[in-house]
The first five atom37 places (N, CA, C, CB, O) and aatype in JSON, in Angstrom:
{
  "aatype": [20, 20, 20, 20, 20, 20, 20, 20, 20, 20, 20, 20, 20, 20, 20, 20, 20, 20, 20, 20, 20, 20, 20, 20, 20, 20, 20, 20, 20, 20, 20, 20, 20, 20, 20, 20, 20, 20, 20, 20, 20, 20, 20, 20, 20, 20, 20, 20, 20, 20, 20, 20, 20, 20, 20, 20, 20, 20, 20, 20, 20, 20, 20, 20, 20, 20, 20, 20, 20, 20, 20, 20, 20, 20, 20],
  "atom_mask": [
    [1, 1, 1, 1, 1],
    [1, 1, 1, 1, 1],
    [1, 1, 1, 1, 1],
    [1, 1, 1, 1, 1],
    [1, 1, 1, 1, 1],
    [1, 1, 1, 1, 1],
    [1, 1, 1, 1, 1],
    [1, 1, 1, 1, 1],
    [1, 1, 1, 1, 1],
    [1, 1, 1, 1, 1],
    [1, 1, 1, 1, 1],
    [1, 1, 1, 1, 1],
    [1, 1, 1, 1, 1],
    [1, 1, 1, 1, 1],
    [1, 1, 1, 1, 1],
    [1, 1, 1, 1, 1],
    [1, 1, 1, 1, 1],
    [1, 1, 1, 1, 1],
    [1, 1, 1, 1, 1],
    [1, 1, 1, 1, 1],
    [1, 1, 1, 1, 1],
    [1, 1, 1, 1, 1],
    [1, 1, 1, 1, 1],
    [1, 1, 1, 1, 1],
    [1, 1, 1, 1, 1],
    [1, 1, 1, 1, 1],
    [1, 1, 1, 1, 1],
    [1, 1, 1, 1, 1],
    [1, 1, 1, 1, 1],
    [1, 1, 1, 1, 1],
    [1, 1, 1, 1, 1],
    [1, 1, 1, 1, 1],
    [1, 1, 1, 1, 1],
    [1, 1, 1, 1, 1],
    [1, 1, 1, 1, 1],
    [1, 1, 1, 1, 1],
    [1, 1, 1, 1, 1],
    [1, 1, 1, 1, 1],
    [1, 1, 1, 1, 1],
    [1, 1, 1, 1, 1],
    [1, 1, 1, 1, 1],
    [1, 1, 1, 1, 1],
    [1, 1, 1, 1, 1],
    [1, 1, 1, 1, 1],
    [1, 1, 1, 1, 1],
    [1, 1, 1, 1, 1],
    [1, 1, 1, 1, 1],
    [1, 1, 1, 1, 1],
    [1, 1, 1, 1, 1],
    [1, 1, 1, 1, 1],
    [1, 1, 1, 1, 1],
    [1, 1, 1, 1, 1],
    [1, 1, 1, 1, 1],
    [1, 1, 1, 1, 1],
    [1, 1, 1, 1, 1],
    [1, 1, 1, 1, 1],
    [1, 1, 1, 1, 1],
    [1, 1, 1, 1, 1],
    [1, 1, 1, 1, 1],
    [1, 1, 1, 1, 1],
    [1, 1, 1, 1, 1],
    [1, 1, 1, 1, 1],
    [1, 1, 1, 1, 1],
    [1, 1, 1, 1, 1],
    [1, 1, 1, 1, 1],
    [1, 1, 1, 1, 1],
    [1, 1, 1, 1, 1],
    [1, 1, 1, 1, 1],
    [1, 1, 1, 1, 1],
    [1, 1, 1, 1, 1],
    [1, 1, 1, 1, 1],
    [1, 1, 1, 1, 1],
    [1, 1, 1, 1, 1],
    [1, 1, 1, 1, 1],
    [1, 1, 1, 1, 1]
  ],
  "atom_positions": [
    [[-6.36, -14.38, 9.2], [-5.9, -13.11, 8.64], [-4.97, -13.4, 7.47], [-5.19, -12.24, 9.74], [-3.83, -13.84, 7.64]],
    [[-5.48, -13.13, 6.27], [-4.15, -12.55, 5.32], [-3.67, -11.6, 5.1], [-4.12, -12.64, 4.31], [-4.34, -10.59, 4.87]],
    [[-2.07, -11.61, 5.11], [-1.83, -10.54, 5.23], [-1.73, -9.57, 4.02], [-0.93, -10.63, 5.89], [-1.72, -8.34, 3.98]],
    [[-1.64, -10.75, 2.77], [-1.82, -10.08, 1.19], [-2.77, -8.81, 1.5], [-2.71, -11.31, -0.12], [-2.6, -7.59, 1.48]],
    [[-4.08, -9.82, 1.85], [-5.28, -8.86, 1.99], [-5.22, -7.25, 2.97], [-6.42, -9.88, 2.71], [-5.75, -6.19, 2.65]],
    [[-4.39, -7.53, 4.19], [-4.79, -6.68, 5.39], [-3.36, -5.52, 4.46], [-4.52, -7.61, 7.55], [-3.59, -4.31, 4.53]],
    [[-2.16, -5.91, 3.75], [-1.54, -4.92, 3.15], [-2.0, -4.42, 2.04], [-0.48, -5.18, 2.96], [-1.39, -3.42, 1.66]],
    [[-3.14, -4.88, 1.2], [-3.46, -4.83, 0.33], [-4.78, -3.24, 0.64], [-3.73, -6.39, -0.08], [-5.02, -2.12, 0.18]],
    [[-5.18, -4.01, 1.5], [-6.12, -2.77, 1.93], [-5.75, -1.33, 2.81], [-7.13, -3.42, 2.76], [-6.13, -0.16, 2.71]],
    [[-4.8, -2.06, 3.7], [-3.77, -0.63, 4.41], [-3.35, 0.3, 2.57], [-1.5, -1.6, 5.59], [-3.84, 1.36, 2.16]],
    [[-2.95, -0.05, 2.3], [-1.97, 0.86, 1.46], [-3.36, 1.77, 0.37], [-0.52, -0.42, 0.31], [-3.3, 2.94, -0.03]],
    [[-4.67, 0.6, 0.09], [-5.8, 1.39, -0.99], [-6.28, 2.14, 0.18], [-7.19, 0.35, -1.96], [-7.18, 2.76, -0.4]],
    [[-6.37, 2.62, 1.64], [-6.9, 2.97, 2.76], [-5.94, 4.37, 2.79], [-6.82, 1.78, 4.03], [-6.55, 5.39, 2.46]],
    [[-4.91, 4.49, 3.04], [-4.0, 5.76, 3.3], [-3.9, 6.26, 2.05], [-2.53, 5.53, 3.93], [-3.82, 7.49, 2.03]],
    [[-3.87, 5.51, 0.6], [-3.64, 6.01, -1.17], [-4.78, 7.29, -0.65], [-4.38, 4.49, -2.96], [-4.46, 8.43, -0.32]],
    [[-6.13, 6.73, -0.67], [-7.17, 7.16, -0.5], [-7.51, 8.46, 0.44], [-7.69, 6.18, -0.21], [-8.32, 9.36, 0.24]],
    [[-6.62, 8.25, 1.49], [-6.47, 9.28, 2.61], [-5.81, 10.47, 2.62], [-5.98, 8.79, 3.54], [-5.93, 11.54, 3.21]],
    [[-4.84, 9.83, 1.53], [-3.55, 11.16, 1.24], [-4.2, 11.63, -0.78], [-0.98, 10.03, 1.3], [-3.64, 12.19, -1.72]],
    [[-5.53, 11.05, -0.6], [-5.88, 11.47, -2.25], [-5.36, 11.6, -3.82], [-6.09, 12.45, -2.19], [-5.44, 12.37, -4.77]],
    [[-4.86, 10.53, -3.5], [-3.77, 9.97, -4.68], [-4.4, 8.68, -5.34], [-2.14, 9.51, -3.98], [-4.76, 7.76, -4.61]],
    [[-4.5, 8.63, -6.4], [-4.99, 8.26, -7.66], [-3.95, 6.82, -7.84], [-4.81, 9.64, -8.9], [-2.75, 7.04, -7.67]],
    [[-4.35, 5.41, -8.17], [-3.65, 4.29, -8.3], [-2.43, 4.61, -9.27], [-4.56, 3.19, -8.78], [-1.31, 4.11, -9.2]],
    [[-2.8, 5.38, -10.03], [-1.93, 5.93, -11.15], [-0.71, 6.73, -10.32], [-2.89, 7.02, -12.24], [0.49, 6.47, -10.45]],
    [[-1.37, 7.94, -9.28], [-0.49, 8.39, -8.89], [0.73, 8.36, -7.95], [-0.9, 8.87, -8.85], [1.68, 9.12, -7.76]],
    [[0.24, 6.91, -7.31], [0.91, 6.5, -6.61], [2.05, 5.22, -7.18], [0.03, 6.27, -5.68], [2.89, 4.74, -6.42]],
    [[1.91, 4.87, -8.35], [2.59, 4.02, -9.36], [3.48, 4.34, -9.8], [2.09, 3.71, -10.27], [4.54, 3.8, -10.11]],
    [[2.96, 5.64, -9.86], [4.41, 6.64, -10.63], [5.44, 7.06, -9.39], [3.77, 8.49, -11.48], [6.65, 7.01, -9.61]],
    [[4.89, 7.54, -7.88], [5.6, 7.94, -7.01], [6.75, 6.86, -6.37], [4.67, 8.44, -6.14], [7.77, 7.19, -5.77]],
    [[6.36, 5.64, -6.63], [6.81, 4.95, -6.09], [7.14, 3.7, -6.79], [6.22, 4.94, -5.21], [7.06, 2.61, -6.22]],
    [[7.56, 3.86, -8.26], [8.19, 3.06, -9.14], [7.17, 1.7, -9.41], [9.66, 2.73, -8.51], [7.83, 0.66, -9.46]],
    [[6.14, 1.55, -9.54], [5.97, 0.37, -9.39], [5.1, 0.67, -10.49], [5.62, -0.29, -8.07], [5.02, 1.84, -10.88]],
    [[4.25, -0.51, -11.2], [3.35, -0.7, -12.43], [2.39, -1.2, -11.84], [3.8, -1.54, -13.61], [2.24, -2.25, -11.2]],
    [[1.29, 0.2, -12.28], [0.24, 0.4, -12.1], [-0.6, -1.01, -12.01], [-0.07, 1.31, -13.02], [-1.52, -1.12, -11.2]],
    [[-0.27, -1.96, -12.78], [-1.14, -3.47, -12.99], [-0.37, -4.83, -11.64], [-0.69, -4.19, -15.21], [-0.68, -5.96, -11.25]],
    [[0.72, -3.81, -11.34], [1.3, -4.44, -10.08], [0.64, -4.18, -9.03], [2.57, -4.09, -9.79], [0.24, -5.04, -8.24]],
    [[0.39, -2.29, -8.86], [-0.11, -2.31, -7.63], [-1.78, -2.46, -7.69], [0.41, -1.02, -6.94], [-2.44, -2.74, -6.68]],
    [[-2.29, -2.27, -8.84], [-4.23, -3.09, -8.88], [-4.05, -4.73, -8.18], [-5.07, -3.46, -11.22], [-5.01, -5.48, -7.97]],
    [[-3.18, -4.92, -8.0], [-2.99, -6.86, -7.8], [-3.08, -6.59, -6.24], [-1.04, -7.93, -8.46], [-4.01, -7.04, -5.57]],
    [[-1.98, -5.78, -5.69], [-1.82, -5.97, -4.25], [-2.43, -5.24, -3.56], [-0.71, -5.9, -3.8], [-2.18, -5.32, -2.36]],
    [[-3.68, -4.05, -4.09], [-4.1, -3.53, -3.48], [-5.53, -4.76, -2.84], [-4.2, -2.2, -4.21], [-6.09, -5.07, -1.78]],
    [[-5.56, -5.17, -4.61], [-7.05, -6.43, -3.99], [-6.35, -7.78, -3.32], [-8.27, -7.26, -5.68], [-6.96, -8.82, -3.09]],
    [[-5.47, -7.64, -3.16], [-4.64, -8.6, -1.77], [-4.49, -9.95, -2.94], [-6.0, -9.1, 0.21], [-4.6, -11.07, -2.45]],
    [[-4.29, -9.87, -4.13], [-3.87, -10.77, -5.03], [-2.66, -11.48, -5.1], [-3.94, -10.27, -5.97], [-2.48, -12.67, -5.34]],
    [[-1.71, -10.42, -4.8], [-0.45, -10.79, -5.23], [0.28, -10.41, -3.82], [0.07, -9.97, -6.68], [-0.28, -9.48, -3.24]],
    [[1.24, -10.85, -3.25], [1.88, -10.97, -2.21], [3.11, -9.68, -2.77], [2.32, -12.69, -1.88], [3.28, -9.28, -3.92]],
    [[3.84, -9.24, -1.44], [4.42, -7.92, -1.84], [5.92, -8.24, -1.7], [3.89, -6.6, -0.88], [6.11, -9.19, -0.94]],
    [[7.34, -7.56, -2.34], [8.5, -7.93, -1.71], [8.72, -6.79, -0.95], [9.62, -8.33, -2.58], [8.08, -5.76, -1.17]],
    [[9.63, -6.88, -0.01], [9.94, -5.8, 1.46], [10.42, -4.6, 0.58], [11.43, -6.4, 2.85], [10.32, -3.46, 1.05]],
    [[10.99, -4.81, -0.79], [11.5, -3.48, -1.43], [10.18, -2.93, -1.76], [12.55, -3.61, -2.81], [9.77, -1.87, -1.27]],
    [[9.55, -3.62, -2.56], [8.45, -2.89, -3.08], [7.78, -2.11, -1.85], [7.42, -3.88, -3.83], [7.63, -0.9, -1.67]],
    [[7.55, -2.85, -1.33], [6.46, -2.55, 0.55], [7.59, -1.08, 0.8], [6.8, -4.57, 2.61], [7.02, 0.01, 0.77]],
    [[8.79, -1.08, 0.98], [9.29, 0.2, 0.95], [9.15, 1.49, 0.42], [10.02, 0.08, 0.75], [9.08, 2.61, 0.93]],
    [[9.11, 0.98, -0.99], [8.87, 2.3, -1.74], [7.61, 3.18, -2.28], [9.45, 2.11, -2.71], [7.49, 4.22, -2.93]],
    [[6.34, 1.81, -1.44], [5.17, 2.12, -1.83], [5.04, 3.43, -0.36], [4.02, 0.56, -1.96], [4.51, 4.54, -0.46]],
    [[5.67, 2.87, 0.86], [5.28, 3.42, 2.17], [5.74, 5.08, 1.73], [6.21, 2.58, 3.69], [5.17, 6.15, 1.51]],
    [[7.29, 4.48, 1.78], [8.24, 5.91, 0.97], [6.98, 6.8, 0.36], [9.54, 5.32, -0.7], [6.65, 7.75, 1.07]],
    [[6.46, 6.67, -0.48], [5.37, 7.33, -1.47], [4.51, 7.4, -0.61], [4.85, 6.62, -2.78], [4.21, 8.59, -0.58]],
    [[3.53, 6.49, 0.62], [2.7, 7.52, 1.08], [3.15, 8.08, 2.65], [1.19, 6.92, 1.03], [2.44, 8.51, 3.56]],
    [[4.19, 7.95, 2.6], [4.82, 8.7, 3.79], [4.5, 8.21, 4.92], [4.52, 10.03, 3.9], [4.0, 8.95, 5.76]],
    [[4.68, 7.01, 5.16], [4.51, 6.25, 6.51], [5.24, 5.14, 6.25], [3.02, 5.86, 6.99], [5.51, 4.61, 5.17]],
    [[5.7, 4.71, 7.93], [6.95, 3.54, 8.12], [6.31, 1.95, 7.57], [7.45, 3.4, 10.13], [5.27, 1.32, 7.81]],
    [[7.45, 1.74, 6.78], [6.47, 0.53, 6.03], [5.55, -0.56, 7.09], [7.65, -0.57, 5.05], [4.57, -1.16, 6.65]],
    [[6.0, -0.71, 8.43], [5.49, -1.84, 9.12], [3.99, -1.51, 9.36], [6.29, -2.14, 10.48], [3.23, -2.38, 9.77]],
    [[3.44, 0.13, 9.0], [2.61, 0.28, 8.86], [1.44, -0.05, 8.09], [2.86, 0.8, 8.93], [0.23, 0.01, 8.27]],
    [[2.26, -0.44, 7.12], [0.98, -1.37, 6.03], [1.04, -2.97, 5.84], [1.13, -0.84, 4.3], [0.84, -3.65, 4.83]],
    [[1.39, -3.33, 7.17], [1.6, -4.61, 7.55], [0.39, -4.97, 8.32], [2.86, -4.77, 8.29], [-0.3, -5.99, 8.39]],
    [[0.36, -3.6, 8.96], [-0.48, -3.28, 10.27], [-2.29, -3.61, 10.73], [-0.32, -1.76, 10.25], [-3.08, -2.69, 10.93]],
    [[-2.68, -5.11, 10.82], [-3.83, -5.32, 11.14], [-5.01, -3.87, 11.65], [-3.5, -6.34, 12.16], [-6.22, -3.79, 11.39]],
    [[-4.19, -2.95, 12.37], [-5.15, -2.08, 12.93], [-4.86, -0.67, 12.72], [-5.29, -2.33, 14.31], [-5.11, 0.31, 13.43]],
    [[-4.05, -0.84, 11.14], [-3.95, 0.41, 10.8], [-4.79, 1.57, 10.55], [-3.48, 0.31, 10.06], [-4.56, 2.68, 11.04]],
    [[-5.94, 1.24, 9.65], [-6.94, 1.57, 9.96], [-7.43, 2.96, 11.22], [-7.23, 0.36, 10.16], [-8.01, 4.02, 10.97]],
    [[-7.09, 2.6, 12.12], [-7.28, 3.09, 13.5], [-6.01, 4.34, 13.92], [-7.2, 1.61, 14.55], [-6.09, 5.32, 14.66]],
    [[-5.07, 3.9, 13.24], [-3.83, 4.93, 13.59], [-3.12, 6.01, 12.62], [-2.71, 4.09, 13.97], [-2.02, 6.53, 12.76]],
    [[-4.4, 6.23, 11.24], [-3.36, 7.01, 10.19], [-4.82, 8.47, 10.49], [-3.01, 5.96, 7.88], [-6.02, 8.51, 10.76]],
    [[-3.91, 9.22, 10.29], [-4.74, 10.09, 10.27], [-4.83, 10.95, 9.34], [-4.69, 10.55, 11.14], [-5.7, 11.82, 9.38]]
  ]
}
């Protein structure tokens, strides 16, 4: 398991769920847009601030996009 990958995909999985646009979630949550294209394809490894303010923005507890079987628990 990587976890680049398994946060990388939690966070493009709920973006997607809560219908928010890479763009729009870049802006919600301070980060650059070419930052979060990196960690969504599990490229670039995340810091716990960033991982905060991305969750902050889609409204779930960050350990959630840590979460191997998140997937299964966002609704």
């Amino acid at each position: 398991m990587d976890i680049r990958r398994v946060t990388g995909d939690n966070i493009r999985f709920i973006r997607q769920k809560r219908k928010l646009s890479q763009e729009a979630l870049a802006a919600k949550s301070g980060i650059s847009l070419s930052y979060l294209k990196y960690v969504e394809k599990g490229q670039y490894g995340i810091s716990i601030v960033k991982l905060e303010k991305i969750a902050k923005a889609l409204k779930v507890v960050p350990g959630l996009l840590l979460d191997p079987g998140a997937h299964y628990r966002i609704e």
